[in-house]
C-alpha positions as CSV (number, residue, x, y, z in Angstrom):
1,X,2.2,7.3,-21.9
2,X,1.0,10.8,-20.7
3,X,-2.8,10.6,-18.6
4,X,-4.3,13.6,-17.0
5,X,-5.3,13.1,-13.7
6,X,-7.5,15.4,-12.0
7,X,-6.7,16.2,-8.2
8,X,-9.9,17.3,-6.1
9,X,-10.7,20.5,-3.4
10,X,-8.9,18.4,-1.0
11,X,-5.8,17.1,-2.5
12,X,-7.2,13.7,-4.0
13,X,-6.1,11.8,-6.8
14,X,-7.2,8.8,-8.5
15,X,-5.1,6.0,-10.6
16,X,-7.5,4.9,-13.6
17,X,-8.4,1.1,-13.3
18,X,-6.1,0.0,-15.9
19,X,-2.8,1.8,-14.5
20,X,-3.8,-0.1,-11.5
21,X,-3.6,-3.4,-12.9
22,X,-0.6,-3.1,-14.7
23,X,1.2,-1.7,-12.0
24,X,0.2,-4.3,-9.5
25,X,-1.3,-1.9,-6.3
26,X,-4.4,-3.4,-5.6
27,X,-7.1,-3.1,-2.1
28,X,-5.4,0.6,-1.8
29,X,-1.6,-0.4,-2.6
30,X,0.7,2.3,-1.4
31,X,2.5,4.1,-4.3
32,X,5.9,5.9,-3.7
33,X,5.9,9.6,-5.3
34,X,9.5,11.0,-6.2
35,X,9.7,14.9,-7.0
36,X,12.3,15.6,-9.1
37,X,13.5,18.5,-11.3
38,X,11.4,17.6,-14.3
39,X,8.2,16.8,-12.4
40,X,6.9,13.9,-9.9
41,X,7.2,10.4,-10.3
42,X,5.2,7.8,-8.6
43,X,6.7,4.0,-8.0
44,X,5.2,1.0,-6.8
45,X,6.9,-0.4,-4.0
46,X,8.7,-3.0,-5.8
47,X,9.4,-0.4,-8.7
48,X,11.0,1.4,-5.7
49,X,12.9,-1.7,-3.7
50,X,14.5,-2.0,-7.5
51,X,15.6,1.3,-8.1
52,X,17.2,1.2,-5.0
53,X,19.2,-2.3,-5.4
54,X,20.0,-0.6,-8.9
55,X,21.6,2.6,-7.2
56,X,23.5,0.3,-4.0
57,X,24.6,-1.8,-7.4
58,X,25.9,1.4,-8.8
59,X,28.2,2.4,-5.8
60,X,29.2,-0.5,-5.1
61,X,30.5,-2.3,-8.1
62,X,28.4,-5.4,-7.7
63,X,31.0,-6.6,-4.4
64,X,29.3,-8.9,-2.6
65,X,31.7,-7.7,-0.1
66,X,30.1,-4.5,0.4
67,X,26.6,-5.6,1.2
68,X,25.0,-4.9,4.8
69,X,25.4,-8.8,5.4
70,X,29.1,-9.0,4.6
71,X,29.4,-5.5,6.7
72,X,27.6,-7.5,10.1
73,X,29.2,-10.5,9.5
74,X,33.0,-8.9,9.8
75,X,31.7,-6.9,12.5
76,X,30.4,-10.2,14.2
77,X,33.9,-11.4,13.8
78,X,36.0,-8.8,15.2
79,X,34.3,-8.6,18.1
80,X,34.6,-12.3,18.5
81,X,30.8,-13.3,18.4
């Protein structure tokens, strides 16, 4: 779906309603806006927690062993806590 959204004087921009409540930001939600080579992309900030957990996936294999909490918790054990 392609919408044309106008941006005012001072840099403004507004979602329409329904975008809004598909996507889930409501009571002025923060949205996430990626520029990349083709254009800009905006995220919600669960659209953007999951595209994150899909890129650690991606370099990591899926091993739970290289998660943050498997990286403390042999830290915690060689130093003995």
């Amino acid at each position: 779906m392609t919408l044309q959204i106008n941006i005012t004087a001072n840099g403004r921009m507004s979602l329409p309603a329904d975008v809004r409540k598909r996507l889930g930001p409501s009571g002025g939600g923060a949205v996430y806006l990626d520029e990349t080579d083709d254009g800009v992309v905006l995220r919600t900030a669960s659209q953007a927690v999951a595209r994150a957990q899909a890129l650690a996936k991606q370099y990591t294999g899926g091993n739970p062993d290289a998660s943050v909490e498997a990286f403390l918790a042999r830290r915690r054990e060689e130093s003995g806590e």
